[in-house]
DRENPA-3360 file (N, C-alpha, C; in nm, 2 decimals, always signed):
BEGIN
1 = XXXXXXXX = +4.59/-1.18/-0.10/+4.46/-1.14/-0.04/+4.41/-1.25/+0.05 ~ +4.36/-1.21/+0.15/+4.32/-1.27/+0.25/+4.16/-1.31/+0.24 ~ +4.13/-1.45/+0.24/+3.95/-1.46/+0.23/+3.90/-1.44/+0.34 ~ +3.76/-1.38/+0.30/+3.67/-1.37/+0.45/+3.57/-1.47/+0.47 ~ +3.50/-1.50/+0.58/+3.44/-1.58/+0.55/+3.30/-1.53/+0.57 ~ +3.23/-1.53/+0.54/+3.10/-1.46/+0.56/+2.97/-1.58/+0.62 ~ +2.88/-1.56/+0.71/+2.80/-1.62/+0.74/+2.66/-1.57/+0.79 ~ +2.56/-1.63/+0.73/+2.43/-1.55/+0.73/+2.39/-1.62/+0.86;
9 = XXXXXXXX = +2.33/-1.50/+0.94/+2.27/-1.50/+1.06/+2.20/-1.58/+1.06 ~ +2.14/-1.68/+1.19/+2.03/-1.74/+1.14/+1.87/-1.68/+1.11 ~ +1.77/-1.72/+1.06/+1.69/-1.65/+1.05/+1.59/-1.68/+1.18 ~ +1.52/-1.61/+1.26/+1.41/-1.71/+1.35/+1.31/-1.73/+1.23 ~ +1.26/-1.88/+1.29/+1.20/-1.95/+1.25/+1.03/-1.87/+1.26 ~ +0.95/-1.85/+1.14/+0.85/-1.79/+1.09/+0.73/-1.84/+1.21 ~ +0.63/-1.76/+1.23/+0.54/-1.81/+1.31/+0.44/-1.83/+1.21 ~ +0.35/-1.94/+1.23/+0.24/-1.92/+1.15/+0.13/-1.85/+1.18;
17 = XXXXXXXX = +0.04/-1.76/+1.08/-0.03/-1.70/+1.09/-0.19/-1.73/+1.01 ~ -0.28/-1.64/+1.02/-0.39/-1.64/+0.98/-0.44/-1.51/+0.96 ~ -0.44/-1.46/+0.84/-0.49/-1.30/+0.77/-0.68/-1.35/+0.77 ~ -0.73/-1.24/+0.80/-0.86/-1.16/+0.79/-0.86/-1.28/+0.60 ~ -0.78/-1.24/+0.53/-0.83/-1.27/+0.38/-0.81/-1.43/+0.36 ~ -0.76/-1.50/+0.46/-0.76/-1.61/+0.49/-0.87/-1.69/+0.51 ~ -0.93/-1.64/+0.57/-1.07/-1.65/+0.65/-1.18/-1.59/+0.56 ~ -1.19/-1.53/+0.50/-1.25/-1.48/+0.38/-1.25/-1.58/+0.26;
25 = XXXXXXXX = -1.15/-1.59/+0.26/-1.10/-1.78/+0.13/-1.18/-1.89/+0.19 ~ -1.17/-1.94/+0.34/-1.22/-2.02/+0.43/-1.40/-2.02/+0.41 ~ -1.41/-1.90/+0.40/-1.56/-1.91/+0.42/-1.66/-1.90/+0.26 ~ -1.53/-1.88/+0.17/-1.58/-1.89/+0.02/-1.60/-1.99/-0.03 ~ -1.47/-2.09/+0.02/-1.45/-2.27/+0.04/-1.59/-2.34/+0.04 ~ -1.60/-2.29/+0.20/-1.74/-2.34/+0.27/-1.85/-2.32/+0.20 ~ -1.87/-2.20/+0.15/-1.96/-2.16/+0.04/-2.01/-2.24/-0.09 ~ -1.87/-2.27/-0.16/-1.85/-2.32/-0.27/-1.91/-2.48/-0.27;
33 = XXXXXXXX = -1.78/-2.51/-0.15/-1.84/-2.67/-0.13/-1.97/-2.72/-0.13 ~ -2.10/-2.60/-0.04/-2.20/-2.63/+0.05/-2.27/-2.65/-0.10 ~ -2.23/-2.56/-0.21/-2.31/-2.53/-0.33/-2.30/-2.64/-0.42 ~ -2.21/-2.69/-0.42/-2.13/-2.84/-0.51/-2.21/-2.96/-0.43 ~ -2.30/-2.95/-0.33/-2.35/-3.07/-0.26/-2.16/-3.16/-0.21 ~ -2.10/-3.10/-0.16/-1.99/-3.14/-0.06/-2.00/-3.22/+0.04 ~ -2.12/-3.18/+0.10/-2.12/-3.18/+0.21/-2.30/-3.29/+0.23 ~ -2.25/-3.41/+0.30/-2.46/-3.45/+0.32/-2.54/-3.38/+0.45;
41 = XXXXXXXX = -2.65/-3.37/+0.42/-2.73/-3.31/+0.49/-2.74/-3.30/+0.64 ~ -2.69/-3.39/+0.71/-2.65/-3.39/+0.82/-2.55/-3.32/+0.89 ~ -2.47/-3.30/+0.82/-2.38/-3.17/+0.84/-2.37/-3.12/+0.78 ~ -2.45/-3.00/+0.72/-2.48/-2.88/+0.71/-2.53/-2.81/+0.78 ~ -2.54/-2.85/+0.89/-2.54/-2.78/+1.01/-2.46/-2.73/+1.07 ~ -2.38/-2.81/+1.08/-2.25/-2.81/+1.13/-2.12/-2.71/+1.09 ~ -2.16/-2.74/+0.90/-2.10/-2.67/+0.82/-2.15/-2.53/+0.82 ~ -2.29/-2.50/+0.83/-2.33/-2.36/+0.80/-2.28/-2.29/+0.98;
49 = XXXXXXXX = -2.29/-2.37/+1.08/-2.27/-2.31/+1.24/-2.14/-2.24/+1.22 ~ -2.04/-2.30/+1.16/-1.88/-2.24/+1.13/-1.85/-2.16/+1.04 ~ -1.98/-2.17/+0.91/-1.91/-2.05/+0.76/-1.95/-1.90/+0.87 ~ -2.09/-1.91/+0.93/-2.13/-1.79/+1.00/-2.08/-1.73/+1.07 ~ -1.99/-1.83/+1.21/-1.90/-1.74/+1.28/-1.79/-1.65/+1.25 ~ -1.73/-1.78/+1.14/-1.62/-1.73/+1.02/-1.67/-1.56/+0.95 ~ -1.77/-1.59/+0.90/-1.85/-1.47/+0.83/-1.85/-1.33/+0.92 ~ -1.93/-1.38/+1.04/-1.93/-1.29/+1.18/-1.74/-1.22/+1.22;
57 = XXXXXXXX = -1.67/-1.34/+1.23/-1.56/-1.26/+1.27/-1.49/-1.15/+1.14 ~ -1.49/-1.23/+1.03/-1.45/-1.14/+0.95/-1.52/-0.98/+0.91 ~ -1.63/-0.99/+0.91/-1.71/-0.89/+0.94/-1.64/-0.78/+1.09 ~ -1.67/-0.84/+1.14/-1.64/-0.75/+1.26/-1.49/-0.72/+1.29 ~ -1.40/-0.75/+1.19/-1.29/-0.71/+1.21/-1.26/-0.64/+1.12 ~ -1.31/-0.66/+0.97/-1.33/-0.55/+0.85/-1.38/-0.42/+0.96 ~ -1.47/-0.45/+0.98/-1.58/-0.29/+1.03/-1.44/-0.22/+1.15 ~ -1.39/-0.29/+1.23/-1.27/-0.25/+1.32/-1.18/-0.22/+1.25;
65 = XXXXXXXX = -1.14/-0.26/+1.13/-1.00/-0.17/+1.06/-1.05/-0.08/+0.99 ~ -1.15/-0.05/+0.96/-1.20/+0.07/+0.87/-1.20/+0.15/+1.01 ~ -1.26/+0.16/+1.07/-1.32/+0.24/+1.20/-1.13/+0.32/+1.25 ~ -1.07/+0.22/+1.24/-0.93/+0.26/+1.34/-0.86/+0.37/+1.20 ~ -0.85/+0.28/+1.05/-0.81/+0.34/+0.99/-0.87/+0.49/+0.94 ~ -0.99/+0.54/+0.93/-1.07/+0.66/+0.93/-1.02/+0.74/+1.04 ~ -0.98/+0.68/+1.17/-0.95/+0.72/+1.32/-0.82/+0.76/+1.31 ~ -0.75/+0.69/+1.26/-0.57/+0.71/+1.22/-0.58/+0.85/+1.09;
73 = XXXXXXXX = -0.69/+0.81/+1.01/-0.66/+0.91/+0.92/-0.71/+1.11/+1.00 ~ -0.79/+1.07/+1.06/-0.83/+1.21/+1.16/-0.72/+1.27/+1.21 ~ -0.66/+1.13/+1.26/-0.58/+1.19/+1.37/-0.44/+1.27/+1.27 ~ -0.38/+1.16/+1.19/-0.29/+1.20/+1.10/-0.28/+1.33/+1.04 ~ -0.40/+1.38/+1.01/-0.41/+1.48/+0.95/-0.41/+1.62/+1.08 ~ -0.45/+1.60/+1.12/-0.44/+1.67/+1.29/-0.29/+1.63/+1.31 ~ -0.23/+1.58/+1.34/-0.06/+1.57/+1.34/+0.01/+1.62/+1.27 ~ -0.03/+1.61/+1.13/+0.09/+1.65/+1.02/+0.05/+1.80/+1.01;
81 = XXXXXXXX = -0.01/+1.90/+1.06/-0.02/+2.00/+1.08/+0.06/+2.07/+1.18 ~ +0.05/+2.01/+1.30/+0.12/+2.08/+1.38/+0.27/+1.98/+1.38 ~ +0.30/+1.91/+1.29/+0.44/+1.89/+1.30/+0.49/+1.99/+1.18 ~ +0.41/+2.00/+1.08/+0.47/+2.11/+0.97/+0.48/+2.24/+1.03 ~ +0.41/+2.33/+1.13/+0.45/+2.42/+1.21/+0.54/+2.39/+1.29 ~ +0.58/+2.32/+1.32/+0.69/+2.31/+1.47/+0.79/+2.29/+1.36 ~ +0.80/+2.22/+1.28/+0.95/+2.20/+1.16/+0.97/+2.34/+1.12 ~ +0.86/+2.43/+1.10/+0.88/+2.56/+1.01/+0.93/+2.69/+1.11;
89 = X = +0.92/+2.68/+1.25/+0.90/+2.73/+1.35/+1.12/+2.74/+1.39;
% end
């Protein structure tokens, strides 16, 4: 018998990323810390200018994946109709 030799492809190298729920942990952090006295009073300003935006973006991208997914689900259901007719046809 003859050996093979087998060799794993390489993989590409991972990009790093940042999830919506990431940012949600980030601003619970900030939260938590601000409540533990973390942070001295001079930057809490600073600190609260960044949990907000954090807060703001996550917000406004929650409200955008509900909006698209509600939009996907309209549509889906309007598709999978007339693809079950065209299959049956």
């Amino acid at each position: 018998m003859s050996e093979q030799e087998t060799t794993a492809a390489p993989e590409a190298p991972v990009a790093p990323s940042v999830t919506v729920n990431d940012l949600v942990n980030i601003y619970n952090i900030i939260d938590l810390a601000s409540k533990r006295g973390a942070f001295q009073a001079n930057e809490l300003s600073s600190v609260g200018a960044v949990a907000n935006k954090v807060k703001e973006f996550v917000d406004h991208v929650q409200a955008a994946q509900t909006a698209a997914a509600e939009a996907a689900g309209d549509v889906e259901s309007g598709q999978n109709a007339d693809v079950k007719s065209e299959e049956g046809a």
